[in-house]
C-alpha positions in Angstrom: 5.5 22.5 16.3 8.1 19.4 16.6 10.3 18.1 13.8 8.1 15.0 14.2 5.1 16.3 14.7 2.7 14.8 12.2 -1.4 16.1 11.4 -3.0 12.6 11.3 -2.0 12.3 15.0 -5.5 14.3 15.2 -6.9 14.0 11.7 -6.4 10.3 10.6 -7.8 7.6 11.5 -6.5 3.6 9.7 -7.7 0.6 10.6 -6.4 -3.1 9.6 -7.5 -6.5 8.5 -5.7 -7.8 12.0 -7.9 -5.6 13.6 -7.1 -2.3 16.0 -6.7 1.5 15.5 -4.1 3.9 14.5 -3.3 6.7 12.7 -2.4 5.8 9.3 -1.6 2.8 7.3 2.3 3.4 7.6 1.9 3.4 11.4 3.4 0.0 13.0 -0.1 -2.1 13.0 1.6 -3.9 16.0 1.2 -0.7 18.0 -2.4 -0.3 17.5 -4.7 0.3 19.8 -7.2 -2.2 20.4 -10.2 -1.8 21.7 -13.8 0.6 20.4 -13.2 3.6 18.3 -14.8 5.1 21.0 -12.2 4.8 23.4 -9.4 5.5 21.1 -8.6 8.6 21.2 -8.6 8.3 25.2 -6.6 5.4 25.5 -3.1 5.4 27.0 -1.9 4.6 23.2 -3.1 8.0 22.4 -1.9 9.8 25.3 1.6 8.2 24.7 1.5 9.2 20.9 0.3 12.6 21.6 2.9 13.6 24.7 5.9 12.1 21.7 4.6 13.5 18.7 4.4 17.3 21.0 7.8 16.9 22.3 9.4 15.5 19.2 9.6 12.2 19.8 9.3 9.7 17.0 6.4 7.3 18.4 8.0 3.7 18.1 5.0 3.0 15.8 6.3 5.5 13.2 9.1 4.1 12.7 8.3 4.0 8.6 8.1 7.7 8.2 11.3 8.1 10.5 13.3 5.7 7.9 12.1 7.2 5.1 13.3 10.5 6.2 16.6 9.5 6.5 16.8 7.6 3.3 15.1 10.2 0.7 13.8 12.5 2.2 10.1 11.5 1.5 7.6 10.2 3.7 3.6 9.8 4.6 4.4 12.4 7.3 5.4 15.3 5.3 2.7 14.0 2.8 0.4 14.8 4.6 1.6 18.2 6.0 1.6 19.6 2.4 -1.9 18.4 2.6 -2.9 19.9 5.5 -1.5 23.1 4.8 -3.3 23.1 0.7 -6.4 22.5 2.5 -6.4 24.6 5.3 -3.6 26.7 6.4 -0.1 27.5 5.6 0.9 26.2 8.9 0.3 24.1 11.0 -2.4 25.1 14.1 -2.9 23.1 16.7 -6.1 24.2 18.1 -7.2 24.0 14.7 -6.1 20.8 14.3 -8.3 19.3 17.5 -11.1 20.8 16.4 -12.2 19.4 13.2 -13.0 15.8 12.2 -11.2 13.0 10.5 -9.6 14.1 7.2 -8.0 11.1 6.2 -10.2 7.8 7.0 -8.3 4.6 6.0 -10.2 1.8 5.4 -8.7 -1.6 5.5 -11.5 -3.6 6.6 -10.9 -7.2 5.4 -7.8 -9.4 3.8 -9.9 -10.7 1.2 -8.3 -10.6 -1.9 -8.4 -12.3 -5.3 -4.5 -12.5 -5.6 -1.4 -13.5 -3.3 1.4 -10.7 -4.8 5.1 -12.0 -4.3 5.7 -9.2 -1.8 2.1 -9.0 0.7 1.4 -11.5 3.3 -1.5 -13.8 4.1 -2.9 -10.6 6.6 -3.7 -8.7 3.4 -4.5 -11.6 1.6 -6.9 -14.3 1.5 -5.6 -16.4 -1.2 -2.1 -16.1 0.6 -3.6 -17.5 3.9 -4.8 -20.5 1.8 -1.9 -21.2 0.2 -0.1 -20.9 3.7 -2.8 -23.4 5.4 -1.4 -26.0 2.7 2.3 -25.1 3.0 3.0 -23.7 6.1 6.9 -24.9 6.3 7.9 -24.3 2.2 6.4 -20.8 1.3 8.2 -17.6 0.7 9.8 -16.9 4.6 8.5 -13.9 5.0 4.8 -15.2 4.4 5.2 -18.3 7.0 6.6 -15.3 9.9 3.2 -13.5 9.8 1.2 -16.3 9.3 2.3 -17.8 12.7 1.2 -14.5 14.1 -1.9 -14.0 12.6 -3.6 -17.6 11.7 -5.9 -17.4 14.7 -7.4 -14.1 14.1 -10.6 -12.7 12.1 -8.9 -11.2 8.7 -12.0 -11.7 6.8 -14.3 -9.2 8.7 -12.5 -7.8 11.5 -14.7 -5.1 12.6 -18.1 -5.6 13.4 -21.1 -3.5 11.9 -21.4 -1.4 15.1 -17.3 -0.4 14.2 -18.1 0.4 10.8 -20.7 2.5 11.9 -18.6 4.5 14.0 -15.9 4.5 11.4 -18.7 5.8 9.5 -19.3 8.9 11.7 -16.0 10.0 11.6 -16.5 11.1 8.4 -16.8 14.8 7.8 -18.3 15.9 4.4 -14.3 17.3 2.6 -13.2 13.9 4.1 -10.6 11.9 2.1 -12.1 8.1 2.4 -8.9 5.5 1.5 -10.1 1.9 0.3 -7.0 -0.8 0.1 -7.1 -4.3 1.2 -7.2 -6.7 0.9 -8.4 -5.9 -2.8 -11.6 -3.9 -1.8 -13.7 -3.9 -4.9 -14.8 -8.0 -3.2 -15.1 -7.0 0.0 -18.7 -6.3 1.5 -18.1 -3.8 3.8 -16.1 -1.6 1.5 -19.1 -1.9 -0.8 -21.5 -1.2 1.6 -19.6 1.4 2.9 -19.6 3.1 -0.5 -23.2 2.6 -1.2 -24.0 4.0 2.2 -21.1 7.1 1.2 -24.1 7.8 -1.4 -27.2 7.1 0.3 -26.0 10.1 2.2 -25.3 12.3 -0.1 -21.7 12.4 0.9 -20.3 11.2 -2.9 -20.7 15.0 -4.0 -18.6 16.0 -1.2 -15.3 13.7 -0.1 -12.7 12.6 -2.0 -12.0 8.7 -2.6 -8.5 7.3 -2.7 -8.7 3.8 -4.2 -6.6 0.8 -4.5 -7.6 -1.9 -6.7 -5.9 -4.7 -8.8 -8.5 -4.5 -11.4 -8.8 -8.1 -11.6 -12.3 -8.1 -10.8 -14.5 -10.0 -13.4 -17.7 -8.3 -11.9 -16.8 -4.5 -11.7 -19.6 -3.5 -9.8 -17.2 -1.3 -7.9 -16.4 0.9 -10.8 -20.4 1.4 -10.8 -20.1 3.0 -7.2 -17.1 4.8 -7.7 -18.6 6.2 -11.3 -21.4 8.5 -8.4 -18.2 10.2 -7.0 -16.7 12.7 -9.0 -13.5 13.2 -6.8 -11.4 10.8 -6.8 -7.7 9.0 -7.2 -7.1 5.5 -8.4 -4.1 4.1 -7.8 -3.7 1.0 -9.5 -2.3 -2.0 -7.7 0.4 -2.9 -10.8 4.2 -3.5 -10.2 4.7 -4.3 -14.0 3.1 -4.9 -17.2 2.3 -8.2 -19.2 3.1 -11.3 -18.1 5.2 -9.5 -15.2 2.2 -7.9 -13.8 1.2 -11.9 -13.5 4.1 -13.3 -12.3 4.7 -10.2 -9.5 0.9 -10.3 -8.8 0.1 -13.7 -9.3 -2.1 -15.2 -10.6 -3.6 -11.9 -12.4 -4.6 -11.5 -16.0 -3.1 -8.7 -17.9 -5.9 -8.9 -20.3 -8.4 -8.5 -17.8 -6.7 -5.6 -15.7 -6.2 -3.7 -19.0 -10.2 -4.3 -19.6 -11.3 -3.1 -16.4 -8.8 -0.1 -16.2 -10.8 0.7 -19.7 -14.0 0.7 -18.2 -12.8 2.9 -15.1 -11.3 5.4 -17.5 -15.0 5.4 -19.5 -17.5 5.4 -15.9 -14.9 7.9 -14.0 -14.0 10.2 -16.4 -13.2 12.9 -13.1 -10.9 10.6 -11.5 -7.2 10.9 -11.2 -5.2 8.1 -12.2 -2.0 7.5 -11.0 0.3 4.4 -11.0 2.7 3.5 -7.8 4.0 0.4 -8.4 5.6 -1.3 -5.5 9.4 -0.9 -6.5 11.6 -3.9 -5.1 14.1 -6.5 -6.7 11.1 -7.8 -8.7 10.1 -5.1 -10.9 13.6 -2.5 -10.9 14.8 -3.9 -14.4 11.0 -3.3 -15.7 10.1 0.2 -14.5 10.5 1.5 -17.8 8.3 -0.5 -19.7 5.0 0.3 -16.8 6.0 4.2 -17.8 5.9 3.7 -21.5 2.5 2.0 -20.4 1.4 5.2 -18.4 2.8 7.8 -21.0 0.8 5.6 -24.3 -1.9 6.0 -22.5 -2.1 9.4 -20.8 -1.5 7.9 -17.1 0.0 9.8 -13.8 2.5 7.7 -12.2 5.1 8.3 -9.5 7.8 6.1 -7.5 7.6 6.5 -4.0 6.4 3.5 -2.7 9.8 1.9 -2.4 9.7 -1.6 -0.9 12.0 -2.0 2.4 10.9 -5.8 3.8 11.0 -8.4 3.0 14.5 -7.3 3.2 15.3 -10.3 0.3 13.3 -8.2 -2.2 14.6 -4.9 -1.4 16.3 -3.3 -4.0 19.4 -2.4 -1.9 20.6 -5.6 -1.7 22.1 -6.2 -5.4 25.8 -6.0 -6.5 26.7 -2.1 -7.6 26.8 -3.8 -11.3 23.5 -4.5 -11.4 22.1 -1.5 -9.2 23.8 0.5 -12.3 21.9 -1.3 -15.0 18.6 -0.8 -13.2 19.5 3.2 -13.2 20.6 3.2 -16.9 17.2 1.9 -17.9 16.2 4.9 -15.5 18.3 8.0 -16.6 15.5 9.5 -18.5 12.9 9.6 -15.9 13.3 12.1 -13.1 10.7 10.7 -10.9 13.1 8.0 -10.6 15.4 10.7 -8.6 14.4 8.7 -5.3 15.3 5.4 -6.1 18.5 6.8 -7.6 19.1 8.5 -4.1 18.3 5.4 -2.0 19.5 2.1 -4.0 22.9 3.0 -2.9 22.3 3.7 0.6 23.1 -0.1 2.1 26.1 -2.5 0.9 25.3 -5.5 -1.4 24.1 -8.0 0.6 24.8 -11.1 -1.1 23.1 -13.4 1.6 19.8 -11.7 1.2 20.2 -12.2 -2.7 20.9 -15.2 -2.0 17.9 -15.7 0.3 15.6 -13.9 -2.9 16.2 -16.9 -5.1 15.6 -19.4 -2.7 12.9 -17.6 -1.8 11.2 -17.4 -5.7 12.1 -21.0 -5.4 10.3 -21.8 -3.5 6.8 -19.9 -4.5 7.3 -21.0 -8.0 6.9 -24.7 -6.7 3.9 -24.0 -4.7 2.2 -21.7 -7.8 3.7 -23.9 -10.9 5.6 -20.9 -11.8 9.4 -19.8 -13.0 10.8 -16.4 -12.5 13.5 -17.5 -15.6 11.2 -17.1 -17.8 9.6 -13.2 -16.9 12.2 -11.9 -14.8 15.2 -12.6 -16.7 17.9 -10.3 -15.0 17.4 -11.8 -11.6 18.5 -15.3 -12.9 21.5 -13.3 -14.8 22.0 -11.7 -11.6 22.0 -15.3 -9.3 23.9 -17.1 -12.1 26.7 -14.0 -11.8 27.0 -13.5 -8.1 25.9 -16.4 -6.1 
């Protein structure tokens, strides 16, 4: 097998609230193929993957994975070969491989979304496209880029019934089934899909992976999720208190901590584990979301390190400051990646420089200040720019 050679090329399947089909969710959603599910896996995309993936060839669509492997060492790719290889073999088999169904089906099926986090976009978020609507020309840069390229297109429901169906029948009853959003617990067809999950029986069998902000005031989602007793929630928190808010706006800390209370109590079976969205935003504040988990008794983990927009990315501060973030980190190994990659670039001092502008300008558009939650950054700006 190639050094690039990745399982979901056969056993995943992650769709998009811009539409199209694709492997996983870290796969470039440019590179989709677009068209049925039923011609997908006979389209030239496919072919094209296939003939790189088998000759080890990193697909320009996988270009994530290929980064990450450089940087740390980690990526979605060799996630999922330690997957494959717990579930099913201790190496990987190709034939195997073509023969069964869909192990990993990633459901993104709308950009509805009750909140419009500092780092997303207005294709994973509704309130985002709004906001962008009103201020097309004085929002946060990276947010006006992919409007321009996506304001014409169906976020909200993207797939048609007939598409969900098929996305249904993909699968197989040890499947892993991925909701993410948008924020899924308000969107229909993730509801309906795990009502339908039930109807068939299936809730005994597969095992959910869940996103959710837990900002929903009517949790009937935890009420569907309660009939599967497999299952990993990973919350969608970046921070605590009124950081969580600020990073996340505009959620309530009061109501996420409520909700995550009644998930704990309905889904006793379920797996918990936190992975925040590490950037520029939340590096000073790491340790107090894991004196959060450890009080109370949650998994957490730091790989989801954030790499654009490039003005939040933690790479980008002065080595002074890229030391303070660490000292406040020294104690937790499963800060060992972030320690490995935050020194991998040179300060850039016009993309810090770009991140307060930036904050700027959202905090005129929301009614907001950074100053007063994120107090390092304005130490930082005050210091260096």
């Amino acid at each position: 097998m190639s050094d690039t050679f990745c399982p979901l090329l056969y056993t995943g399947i992650a769709t998009d609230p811009s539409g199209g089909y694709r492997p996983c969710c870290r796969f470039r959603q440019t590179d989709s193929f677009r068209g049925s599910l039923s011609d997908y896996k006979s389209s030239e995309m496919y072919k094209k993957l296939e003939q790189d993936f088998l000759t080890g060839v990193w697909p320009k669509g996988c270009i994530d994975c290929e980064k990450n492997e450089e940087r740390n060492g980690q990526s979605k790719r060799l996630r999922e070969i330690a997957n494959y290889k717990s579930k099913y073999k201790q190496e990987l088999d190709l034939n195997h491989l073509k023969s069964i169904k869909y192990d990993l089906v990633d459901l993104r099926l709308s950009n509805k979304c009750n909140l419009g986090c500092l780092s997303c976009n207005p294709k994973s978020s509704s309130l985002i496209f709004d906001e962008l609507k009103k201020h097309t020309d004085d929002h946060l840069k990276h947010m006006e880029i992919i409007f321009n390229g996506v304001k014409e297109l169906n976020l909200t429901t993207p797939y048609p019934d007939k598409e969900i169906n098929k996305l249904f029948d993909c699968v197989d009853k040890t499947s892993r089934i991925y909701f993410t959003g948008g924020e899924p617990s308000i969107v229909k067809g993730a509801l309906k899909f795990l009502q339908r999950l039930i109807d068939e029986g299936y809730n005994e069998t597969v095992t959910l992976e869940f996103n959710s902000n837990f900002q929903t005031n009517n949790p009937k989602f935890i009420d569907l999720l309660s009939y599967f007793p497999k299952g990993l929630m990973m919350p969608s928190i970046d921070a605590i208190g009124t950081r969580a808010e600020y990073i996340r706006y505009p959620s309530d800390w009061n109501q996420i901590q409520k909700n995550i209370k009644l998930f704990t109590e309905k889904c006793p079976t379920w797996k918990m584990r936190f992975a925040p969205t590490i950037s520029i935003l939340n590096i000073f504040y790491l340790d107090e979301l894991v004196e959060f988990c450890k009080k109370n008794n949650y998994d957490y983990s730091f790989i989801n390190i954030l790499f654009g927009p490039e003005y939040f990315n933690i790479t980008i501060m002065p080595d002074k400051w890229k030391d303070i973030a660490l000292e406040k980190l020294k104690h937790i190994p499963e800060a060992n990646g972030i320690r490995k990659y935050i020194y991998s670039k040179e300060t850039n001092l016009d993309r810090l420089q770009a991140c307060r502008t930036n904050l700027n300008r959202g905090d005129k558009i929301r009614n907001n200040d950074f100053r007063k939650v994120l107090p390092e950054l304005m130490e930082m700006f005050n210091e260096c720019l």
